[in-house]
N, C-alpha and C positions, 0 to 999 in steps of 0.2 A: 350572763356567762356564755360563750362561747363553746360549741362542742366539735371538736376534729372533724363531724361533716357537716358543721354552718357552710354553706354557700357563699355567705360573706364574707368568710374568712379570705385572705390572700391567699393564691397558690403558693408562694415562695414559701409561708408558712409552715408547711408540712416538712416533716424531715425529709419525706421521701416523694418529689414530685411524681404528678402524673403524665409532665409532659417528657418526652421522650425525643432522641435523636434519630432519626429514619433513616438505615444503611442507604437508603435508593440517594437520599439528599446528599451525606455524604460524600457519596458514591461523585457526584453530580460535581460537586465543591472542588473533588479533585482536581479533573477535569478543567475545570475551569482553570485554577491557578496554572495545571499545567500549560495552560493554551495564553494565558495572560490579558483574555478579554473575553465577554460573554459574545462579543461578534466572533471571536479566533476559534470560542470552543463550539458554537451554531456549527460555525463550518463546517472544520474540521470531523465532527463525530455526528454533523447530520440531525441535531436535535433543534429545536426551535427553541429560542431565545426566550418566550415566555416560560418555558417549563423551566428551563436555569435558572430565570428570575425567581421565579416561586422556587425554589430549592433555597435560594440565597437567603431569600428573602422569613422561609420558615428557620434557617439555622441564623440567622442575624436575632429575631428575635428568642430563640433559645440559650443562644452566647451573652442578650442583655447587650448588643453593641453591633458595629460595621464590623463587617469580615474583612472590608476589601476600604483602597480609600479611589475614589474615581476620577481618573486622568483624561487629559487629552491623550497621552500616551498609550490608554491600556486600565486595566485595573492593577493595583499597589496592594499586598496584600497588610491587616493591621496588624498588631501586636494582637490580640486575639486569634486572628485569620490565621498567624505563621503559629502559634500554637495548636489550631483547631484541623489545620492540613494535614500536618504527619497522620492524625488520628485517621480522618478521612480518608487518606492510602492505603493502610490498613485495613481499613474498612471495604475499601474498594479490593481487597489481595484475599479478604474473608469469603467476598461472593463469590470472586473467581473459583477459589478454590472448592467452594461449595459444588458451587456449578460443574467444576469438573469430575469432584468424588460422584455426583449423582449420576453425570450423563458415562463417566468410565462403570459404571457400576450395571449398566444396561450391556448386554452381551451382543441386540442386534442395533445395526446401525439404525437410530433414529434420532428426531430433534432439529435442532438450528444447526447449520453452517455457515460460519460465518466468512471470506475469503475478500482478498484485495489484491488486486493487479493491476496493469498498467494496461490502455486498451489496445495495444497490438497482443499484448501476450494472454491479456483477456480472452481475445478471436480466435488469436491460434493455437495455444495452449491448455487456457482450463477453461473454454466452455464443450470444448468437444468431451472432457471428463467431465461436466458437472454432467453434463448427457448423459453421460454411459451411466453416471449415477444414478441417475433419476431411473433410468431402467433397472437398475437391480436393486435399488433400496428407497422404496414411495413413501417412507415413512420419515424419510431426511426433508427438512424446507431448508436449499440453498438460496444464499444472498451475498451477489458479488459485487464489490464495491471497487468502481474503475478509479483510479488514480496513480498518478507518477512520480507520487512522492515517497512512496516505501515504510508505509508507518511504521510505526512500532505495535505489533498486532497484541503486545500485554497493557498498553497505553490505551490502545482504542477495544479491545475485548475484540478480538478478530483469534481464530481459529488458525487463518493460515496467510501469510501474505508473502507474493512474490516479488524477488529482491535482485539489481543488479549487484553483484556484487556481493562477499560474503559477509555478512553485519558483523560490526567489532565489538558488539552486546554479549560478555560472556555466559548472560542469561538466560541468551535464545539457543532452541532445540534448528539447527537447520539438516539440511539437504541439497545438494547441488543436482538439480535438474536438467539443465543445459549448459556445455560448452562451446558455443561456436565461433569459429572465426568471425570476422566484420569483412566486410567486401562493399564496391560501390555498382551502382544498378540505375540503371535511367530510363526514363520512357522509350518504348521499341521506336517508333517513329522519329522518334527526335534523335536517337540513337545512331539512325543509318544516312545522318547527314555527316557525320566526323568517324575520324579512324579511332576506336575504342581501346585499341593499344598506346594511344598515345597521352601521357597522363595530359601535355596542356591544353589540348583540344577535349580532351574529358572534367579539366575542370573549369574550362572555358563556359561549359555549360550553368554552373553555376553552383557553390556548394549549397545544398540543404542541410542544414547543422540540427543536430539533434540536442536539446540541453537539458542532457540529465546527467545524474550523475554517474564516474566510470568511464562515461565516455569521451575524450577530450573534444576537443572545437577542431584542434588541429589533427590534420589526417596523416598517419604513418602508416606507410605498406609497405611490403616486401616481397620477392619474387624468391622462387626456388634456388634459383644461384645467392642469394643473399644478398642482392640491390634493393634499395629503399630510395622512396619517393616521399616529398611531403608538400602535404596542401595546403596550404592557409593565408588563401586570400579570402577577402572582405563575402562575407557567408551573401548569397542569394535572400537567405531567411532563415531564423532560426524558430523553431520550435520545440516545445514540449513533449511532443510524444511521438513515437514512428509510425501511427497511423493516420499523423496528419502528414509527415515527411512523402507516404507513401499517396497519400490521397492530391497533394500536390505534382507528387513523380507522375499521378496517371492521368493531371491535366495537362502533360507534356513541357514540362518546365524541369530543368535542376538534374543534379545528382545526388543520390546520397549513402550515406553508410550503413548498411545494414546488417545486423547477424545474419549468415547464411541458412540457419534454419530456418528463418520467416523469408528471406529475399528470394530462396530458389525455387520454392513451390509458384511464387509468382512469376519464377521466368517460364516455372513447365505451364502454367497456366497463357502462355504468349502475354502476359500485360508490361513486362518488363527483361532487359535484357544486362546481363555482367558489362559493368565499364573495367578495363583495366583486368583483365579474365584472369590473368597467370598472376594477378595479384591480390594480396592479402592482408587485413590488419590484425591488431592482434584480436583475443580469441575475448566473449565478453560471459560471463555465467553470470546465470538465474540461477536464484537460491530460493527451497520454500522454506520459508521462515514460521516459527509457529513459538507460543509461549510454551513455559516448563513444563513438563510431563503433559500436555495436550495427546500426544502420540497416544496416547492410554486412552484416549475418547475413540471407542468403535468406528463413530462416524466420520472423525479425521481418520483415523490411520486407512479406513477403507476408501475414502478420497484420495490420498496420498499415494496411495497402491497402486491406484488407476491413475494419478497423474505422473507417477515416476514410471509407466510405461506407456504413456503416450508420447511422454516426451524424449524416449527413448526412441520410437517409431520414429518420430519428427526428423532425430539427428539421423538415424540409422538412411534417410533417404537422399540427404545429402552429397 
């Protein structure tokens, strides 16, 4: 006869197993389905492909079955998998929320920050505030994560990310940063071979097209009498982000469109000069974007504080 702690006994056995569902796996599971692939969710959040698999692969044998069925496409998730998601959302919305009652619950700024930008506004916007932070509160560890896709900082557990454009997520907590017109600017030397009032000798030079989002391909401007110009011939080059648009303008090539809060410090700096001066496009904002009630984390709202008046300095010198 058999007694409730024979060793031999099956685990299934017992009415009340001892193995257990792990939030962090969960957590993990989400992720993934959100991403549609263990390569999309590596990327994407920066973890390595074996730690997902071992996440998968401990809730695969906990469910008794595949989570997932595996494509040339991507991963499918099963009739297990789309039941055992929602839970793991959940799961993943439990730790947030932990994690925020505890680090709101601390009065001085300290802990992780976590933030996302794009790497011009990385440069010119929040590393001069993660600075000032680190001067007035040593007990915060900032980590800024460059990219131009604009997460969703409640998706990826980001604290704060900067956004062109105001997100249509009626979930998120934002803030409008920056307003500034868009203007065109080209290399000084290459600048003083053409008349810079003249838009087709300025776009002779050749567009630099930025492709993000917000900002079109095609170029509308306007002058104070209310004449409009538009550019859209066959782009020079298109890029992802305006510190490559810029790092191109300073090997003397192109023109391109920039917010004038980032383009004019580099004309006072001599590396670049206004194409098209008495002209303007429309106006682009940056938004910092943060998940619900965040603002209640000391450590965000004292970053926040310092960067809605850096970037107030930024426009104010324009």
């Amino acid at each position: 006869m058999r007694t409730q702690d024979d060793p031999t006994e099956p685990l299934d056995a017992h009415p009340y197993s001892t193995r257990e569902f792990a939030v962090d796996d969960l957590r993990l599971l989400a992720l993934i389905a959100e991403s549609g692939s263990m390569n999309a969710a590596s990327q994407r959040f920066g973890m390595s492909k074996s730690v997902l698999s071992r996440a998968v692969a401990k809730l695969e044998e906990l469910a008794g079955g595949p989570l997932f069925d595996r494509t040339k496409q991507g991963m499918t998730l099963t009739a297990t998998g789309e039941v055992l998601v929602p839970v793991a959302r959940r799961a993943a919305e439990v730790v947030r929320d932990a994690d925020e009652a505890v680090r709101s619950a601390k009065g001085t700024p300290q802990g992780e920050l976590k933030i996302a930008a794009s790497a011009l506004s990385g440069q010119q916007l929040v590393a001069p505030a993660i600075a000032e932070m680190a001067k007035r509160y040593a007990l915060v560890e900032t980590t800024l994560k460059v990219t131009g896709l604009g997460p969703d900082p409640v998706a990826e557990d980001l604290d704060l990310v900067l956004r062109i454009g105001k997100p249509e997520e009626s979930y998120l907590s934002t803030r409008l940063l920056i307003s500034s017109p868009l203007a065109l600017y080209a290399f000084r030397s290459t600048a003083a071979e053409i008349d810079l009032d003249d838009p087709v000798a300025v776009e002779s030079l050749g567009r630099i097209v930025i492709a993000v989002d917000q900002v079109p391909s095609r170029w509308r401007l306007s002058d104070t009498t209310r004449r409009s110009v538009e550019m859209a011939s066959k782009p020079l080059v298109r890029v992802g982000d305006p510190t490559v648009a810029i790092g191109i303008l300073n090997s003397g090539s192109g023109v391109a469109k920039l917010p004038m809060v980032y383009g004019e410090p580099l004309v006072r700096a001599g590396a670049l000069v206004r194409a098209l001066p008495n002209w303007t496009g429309p106006k682009l904002e940056i938004y910092a974007v943060l998940p619900p009630r965040r603002m209640s984390v000391p450590a965000v709202a004292a970053f926040l504080d310092i960067l809605i008046k850096h970037a107030d300095r930024l426009q104010g010198q324009i």
